[in-house]
Structures are given as C-alpha cells and as structure tokens.
C-alpha positions in Angstrom: 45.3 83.9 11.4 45.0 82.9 14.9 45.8 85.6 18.0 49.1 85.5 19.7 48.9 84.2 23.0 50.6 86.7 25.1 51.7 87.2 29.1 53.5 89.2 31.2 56.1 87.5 33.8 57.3 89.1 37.3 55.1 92.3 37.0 56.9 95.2 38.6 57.1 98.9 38.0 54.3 101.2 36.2 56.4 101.8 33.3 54.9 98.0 31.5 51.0 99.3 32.1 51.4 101.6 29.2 51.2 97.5 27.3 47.5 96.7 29.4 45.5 98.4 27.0 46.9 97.0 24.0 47.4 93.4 25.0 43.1 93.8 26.8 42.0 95.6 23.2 44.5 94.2 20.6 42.5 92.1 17.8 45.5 90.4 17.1 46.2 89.3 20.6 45.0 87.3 23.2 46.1 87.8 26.5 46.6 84.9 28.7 47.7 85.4 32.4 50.6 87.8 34.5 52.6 86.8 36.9 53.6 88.8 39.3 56.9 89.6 41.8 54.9 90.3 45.1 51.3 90.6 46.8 51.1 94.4 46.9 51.8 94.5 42.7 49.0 91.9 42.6 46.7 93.7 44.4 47.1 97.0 42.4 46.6 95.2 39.4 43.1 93.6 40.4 42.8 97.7 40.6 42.6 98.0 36.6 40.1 95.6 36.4 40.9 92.8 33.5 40.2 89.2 33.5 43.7 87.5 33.6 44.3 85.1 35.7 47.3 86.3 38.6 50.1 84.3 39.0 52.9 84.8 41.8 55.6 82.3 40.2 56.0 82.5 36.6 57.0 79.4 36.3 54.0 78.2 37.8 51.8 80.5 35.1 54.0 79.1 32.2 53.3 75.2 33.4 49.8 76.0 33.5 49.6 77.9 30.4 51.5 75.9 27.8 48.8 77.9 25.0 51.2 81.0 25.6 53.6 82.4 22.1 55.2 85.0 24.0 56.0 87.0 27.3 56.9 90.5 28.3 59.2 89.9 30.1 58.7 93.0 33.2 60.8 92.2 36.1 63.7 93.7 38.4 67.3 93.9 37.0 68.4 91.1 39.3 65.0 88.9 38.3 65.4 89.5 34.9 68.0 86.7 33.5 65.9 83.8 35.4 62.9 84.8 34.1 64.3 84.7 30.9 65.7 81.1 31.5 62.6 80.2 32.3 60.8 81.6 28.9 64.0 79.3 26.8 63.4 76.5 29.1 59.7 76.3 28.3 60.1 77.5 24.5 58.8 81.0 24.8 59.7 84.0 22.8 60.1 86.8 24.8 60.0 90.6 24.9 62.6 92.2 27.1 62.1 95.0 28.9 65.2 95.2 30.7 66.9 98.6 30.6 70.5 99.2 29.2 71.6 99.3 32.6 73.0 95.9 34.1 76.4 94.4 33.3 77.4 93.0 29.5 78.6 89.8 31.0 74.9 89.3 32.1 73.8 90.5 28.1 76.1 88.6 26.9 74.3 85.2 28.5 71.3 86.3 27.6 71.7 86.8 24.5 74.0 83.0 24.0 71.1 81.5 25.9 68.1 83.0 23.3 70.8 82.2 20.2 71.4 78.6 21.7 67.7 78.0 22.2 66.9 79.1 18.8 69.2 76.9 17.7 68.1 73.6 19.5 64.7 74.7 17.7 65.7 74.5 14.6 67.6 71.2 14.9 64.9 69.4 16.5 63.1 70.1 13.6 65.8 68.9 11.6 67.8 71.9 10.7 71.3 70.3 10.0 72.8 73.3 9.9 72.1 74.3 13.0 72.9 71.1 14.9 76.2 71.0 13.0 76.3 74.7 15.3 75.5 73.0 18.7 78.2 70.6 17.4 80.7 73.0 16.9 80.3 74.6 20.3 79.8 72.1 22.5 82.5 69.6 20.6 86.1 70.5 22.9 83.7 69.5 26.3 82.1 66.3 24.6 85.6 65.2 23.7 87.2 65.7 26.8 84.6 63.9 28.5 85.1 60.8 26.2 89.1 61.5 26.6 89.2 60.6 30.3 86.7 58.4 30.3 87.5 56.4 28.1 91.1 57.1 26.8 92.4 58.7 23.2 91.9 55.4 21.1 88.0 55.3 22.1 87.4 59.3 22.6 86.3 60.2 19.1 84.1 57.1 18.5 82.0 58.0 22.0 82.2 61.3 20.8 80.5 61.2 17.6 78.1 58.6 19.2 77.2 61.1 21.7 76.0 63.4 18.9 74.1 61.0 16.9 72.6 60.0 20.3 71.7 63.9 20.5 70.6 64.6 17.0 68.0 61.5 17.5 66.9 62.9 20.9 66.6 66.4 20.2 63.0 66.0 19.3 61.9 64.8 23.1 64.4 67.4 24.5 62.1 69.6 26.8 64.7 71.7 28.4 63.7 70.7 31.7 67.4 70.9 32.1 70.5 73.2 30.4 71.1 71.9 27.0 74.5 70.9 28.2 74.1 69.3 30.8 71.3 67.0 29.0 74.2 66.8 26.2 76.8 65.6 28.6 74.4 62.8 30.3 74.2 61.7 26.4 78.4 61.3 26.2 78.3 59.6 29.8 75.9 57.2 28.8 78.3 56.6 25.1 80.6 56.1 27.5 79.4 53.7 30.0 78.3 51.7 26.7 82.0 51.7 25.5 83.3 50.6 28.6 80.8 47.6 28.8 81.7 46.4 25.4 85.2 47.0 26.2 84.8 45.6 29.7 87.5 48.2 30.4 87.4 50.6 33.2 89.6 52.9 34.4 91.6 52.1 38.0 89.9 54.1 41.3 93.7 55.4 41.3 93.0 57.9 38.7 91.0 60.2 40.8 94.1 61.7 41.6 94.5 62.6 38.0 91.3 64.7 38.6 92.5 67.1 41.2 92.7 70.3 40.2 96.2 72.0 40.3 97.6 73.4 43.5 99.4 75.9 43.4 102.4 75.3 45.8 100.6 73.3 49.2 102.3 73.5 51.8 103.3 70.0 53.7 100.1 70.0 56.1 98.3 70.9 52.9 99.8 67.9 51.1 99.4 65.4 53.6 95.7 66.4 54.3 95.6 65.9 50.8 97.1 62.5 50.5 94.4 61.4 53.9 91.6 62.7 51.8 92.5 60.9 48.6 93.0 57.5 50.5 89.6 58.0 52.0 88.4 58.5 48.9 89.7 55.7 47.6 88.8 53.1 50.2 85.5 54.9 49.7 85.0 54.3 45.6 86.3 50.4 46.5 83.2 49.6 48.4 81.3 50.1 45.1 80.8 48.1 42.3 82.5 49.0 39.2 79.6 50.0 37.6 78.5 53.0 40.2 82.2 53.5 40.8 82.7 55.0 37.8 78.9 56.8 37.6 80.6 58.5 40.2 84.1 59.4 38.6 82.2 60.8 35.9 80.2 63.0 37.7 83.3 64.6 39.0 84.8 65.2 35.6 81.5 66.6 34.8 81.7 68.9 37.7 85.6 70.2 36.4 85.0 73.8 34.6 87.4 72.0 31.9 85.0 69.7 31.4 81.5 71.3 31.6 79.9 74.1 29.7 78.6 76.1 32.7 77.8 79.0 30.1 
C-alpha cells in the first residue's frame, strides 16, 4: 500500500502542530508541502525544522503538487470556506479543522459543496446514480435557461441535450470553474445549436421581459427606466444576431432565477 500524500493549507494557530509529528514520523504518510497564511507563521515554522516545502498561496502549493490525497485544512474562520473550495476544485479530500463556531448557513455550503463534489466524482466515473443526482438538482435552472431561450416547445429537447452533453463531458471536467456554471455554459451552447437549426431567435425587445420586478417606480424611476432600455436596445442592434443573443443569455444567466449561485 502506497503512503497518503498529505498537506496542510493556510497554516495558522499552534493548536494544528500537535499533527507535525505524526504527518514527519507517520509510516503510512508522506508529507508533501504547507502553506501558510502570513510571513511571520512561515518563519516560526522553519523553527521546527522539517523538510516541506513553504507555500504562501495554497492554491499555488496545490498546482504544484498535484501528487497530494488530502489536506488539513488549518486556517482562520473567515479563510476557511475558500480554502475548502479550493481542495473540491482541485479534487482533494480534506480534513477540517474548523471549530463549531461560525454560522450554519456557511456549514451548510460546505457541506453541499463536499456532497456535490463527491458526486461529480462518482459520475465521471460513470456512476449513473449519481449523475441522475446532479440531474435532479440542477434540472429547474437548466430548464429555465432552455425556457427563455428558446421557448416551451424547444425547452425540454435543449434540456435533456444539455445533460447528455454533461454526462459525456464530465470526464474532462476539471473544476476550474463551479460545476454550475460549467453546466449552464453546456445548456447555452444546446441552445445556441437549437436556434441555428431553427434559425429562430428571439426579438432584442425581449430584454424587457428580463427586468426584474419593481416594486412600485415612481415616474422618474420609470422613465429612467424606459431611456435605459432604449439604449440598450439601440445598443444590442449594432450586433449581429449571433453575439446578440451570447449576450442576452449571459443576462438570464446572471438572474438568481436562473443560476445556481449555491
């Protein structure tokens, strides 16, 4: 059995050096490189005396170590959910160290984010199951994409095109970007692809159909409103229909109706 490759990202606090000695003496382990959150941590950790290389970006470390399995994960309360976006993003398992002290909203995305990567695992190795999952939670947003993109008789034939295009991608997915947003540039491009068979696209008039809802403008309000929309639309003529409606889309994708910001 091989050694885990191990590391320890945004080195803080005194309470992780309890881990040096067993990650330095460990059979069973090998460890690989720290990264740390400022010059004065890195310097009293050349104190101890071990040969790991220092890192003061852990995202830098992780680029430059793709041999690591795992990461204690050792920063600040306020570093501690980016560090573990960066561990998903490049695939790493992680071990928390974060106290039981910061807001459940913040748990609560964590522990989607570790789920959801597990899941995108699995699938790209084929586990049906679990793309039928991503499916299932990501579906609603897919749809509505299609919906005002391409209207209700076309919307579930980009959908589920968007999904096959996804299940035959998922192997090359790298997660240099949220899973989402890779998923939604899948349904734009569906789309796009409809609309060129088609040769249908929708009329630069339909931005308006994209504001959000206001509640009670007053008449300046409105008429500032009304300027801006023209503008916009003498803008989006200039265009060409293709990058017209690149354009559009990347406004719907913007709408919190439409995205998955989670």
């Amino acid at each position: 059995m091989r050694q885990v490759n191990l590391a320890i990202s945004s080195l803080t606090h005194a309470h992780v050096r309890k881990y040096y000695a067993t990650l330095d003496s460990n059979a069973k382990l090998n460890w690989v490189a720290v990264s740390c959150a400022n010059e004065a941590v890195a310097e009293d950790f050349k104190l101890y005396g071990y040969d790991i290389p220092i890192y003061m970006s852990t995202e830098q470390m992780l680029r430059e170590h793709p041999e690591i399995d795992g990461v204690v994960i050792a920063s600040e309360n306020h570093q501690h959910f980016a560090d573990m976006e960066l561990c998903a993003k490049y695939g790493k398992h992680m071990l928390s160290m974060k106290i039981p002290t910061f807001d459940l909203e913040e748990y609560d995305r964590m522990i989607r984010m570790v789920e959801e990567k597990d899941l995108i695992s699995r699938a790209a190795r084929d586990d049906a199951d679990a793309f039928r999952q991503l499916v299932e939670a990501y579906q609603t947003q897919v749809y509505r994409l299609a919906l005002r993109m391409c209207g209700e008789s076309a919307a579930d034939d980009v959908t589920q095109e968007a999904f096959l295009a996804a299940w035959r991608a998922l192997p090359d997915f790298r997660g240099d970007c949220r899973f989402s947003t890779w998923l939604y540039r899948l349904t734009t491009n569906a789309g796009i692809d409809w609309l060129r068979r088609e040769k249908r696209y929708r009329s630069t008039d339909d931005v308006t159909e994209l504001e959000l809802p206001d509640d009670a403008p007053s008449p300046q309000e409105q008429a500032e409103q009304s300027e801006t929309q023209s503008a916009v639309r003498r803008a989006l003529s200039r265009l060409s229909e293709e990058h017209r409606q690149v354009l559009l889309l990347r406004y719907m994708m913007d709408d919190p109706e439409t995205a998955n910001t989670a």
